[in-house]
N, C-alpha and C positions, 0 to 999 in steps of 0.2 A: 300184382306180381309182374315183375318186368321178365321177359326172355332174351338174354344178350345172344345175336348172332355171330358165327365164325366162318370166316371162310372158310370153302371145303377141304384147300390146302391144308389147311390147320384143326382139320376136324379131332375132335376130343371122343374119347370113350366114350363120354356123357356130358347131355348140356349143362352149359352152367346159367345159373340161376343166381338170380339176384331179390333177395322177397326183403322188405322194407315194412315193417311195423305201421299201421297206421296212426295219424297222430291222438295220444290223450286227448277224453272229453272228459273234461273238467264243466263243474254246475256252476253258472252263473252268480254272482254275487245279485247280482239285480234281477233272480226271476222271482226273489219273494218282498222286493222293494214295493211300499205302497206309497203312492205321494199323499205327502197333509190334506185334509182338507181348510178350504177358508169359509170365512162366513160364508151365507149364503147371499148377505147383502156386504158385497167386499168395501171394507176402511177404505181411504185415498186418504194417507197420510199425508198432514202437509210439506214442506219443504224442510230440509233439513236445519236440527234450531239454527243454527249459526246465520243461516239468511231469514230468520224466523225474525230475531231482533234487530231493529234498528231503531237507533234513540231510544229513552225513554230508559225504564230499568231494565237492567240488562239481565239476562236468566242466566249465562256462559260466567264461569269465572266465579260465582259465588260460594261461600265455602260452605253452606248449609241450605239445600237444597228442600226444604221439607215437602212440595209439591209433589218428589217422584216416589215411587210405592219403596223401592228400595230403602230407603231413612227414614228413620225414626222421627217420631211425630211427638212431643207432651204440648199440652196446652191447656189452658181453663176454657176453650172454643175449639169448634169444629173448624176448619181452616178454610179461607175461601181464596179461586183461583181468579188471575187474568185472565182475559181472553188467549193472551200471549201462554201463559202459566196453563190452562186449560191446554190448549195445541199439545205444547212439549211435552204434558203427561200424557193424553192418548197417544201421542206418539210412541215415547217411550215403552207405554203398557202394550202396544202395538206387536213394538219391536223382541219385548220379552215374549210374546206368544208366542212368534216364532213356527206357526201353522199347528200349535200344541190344540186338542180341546180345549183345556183348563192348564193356568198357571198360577200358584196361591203364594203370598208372600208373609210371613209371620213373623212378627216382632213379638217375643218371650218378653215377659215383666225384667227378667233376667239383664235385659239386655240397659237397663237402666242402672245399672252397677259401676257401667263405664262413666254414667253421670256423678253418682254419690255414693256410697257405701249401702244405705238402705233406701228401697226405695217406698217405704211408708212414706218418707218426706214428703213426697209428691202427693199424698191421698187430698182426694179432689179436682186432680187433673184429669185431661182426658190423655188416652193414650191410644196410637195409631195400630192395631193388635192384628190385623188381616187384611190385605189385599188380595181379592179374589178375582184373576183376568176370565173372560171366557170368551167364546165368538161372539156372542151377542153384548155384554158390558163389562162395566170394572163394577167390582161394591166395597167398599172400603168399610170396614169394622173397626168402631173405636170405641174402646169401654173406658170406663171410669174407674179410678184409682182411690182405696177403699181400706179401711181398715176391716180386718176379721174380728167379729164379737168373742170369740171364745179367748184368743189371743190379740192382744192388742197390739203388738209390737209386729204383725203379721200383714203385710197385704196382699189385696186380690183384685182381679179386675172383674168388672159388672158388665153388663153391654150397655150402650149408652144412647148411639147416634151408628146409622148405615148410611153411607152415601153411596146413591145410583148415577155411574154416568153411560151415558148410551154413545156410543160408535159416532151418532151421526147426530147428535143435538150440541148447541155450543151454552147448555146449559147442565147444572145438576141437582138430585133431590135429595133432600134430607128426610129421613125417617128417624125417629124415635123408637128405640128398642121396648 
């Protein structure tokens, strides 16, 4: 509360007063902010792709990418990567986690409609069905493309092949379902 003074000349019946509201307390946006956690053995992703290649096959620019978890995978084999192609996908899956726990990426049988009409065509392929990120690895899920015994004009996917890659090895492991 402020109290304005008056010369005695000009003295008033009554002081005057001046009282001023204190300012609004408004709640932080940031006092229920938690930051991510990261692994607990943190990635050092390498250089970004672009200085990643040089000579040789180039990873930038191709128009079907089947290495990174986002695309769609068919094939009669589990896909194997570059050292180059190895990089750019942890990276990538790196870059998708995003300080998340878990990020899961699924490709629907569905999604093979964009290829053909039916996708019994395919039975016998393998099909790229999950990418699962986490802090500790990626595990890529590909099942096999199948006809259904009751209807035959029906397919389904089986499980086939799991690929484990770990954060910090510049290799990966196949497992059989």
């Amino acid at each position: 509360m402020y109290l304005t003074v008056i010369p005695p000349s000009h003295i008033e019946p009554t002081p005057s007063y001046h009282v001023y509201p204190p300012p609004p307390v408004l709640p932080s946006l940031l006092d229920n902010y938690q930051e991510a956690s990261l692994p607990p053995t943190p990635f050092e992703p390498p250089a970004p792709l672009e200085s990643i290649v040089s000579g040789g096959s180039e990873l930038i620019g191709r128009t079907f990418q089947s290495f990174l978890p986002g695309h769609n995978y068919l094939a009669n084999t589990v896909p194997t990567r570059s050292k180059k192609e190895l990089d750019a996908f942890r990276t990538h899956c790196w870059y998708q986690l995003q300080g998340q726990q878990e990020h899961h990426i699924e490709h629907l049988l569905l999604e093979l409609t964009e290829l053909c009409p039916d996708p019994i065509i395919f039975s016998g392929y393998l099909w790229k069905y999950r990418t699962s990120i986490n802090n500790d690895s990626i595990l890529e899920d590909y099942r096999i493309i199948q006809r259904t015994e009751t209807r035959p004009q029906t397919a389904r996917l089986n499980q086939a092949y799991t690929v484990f890659y770990g954060w910090h090895n510049n290799s990966y492991t196949v497992s059989l379902a």
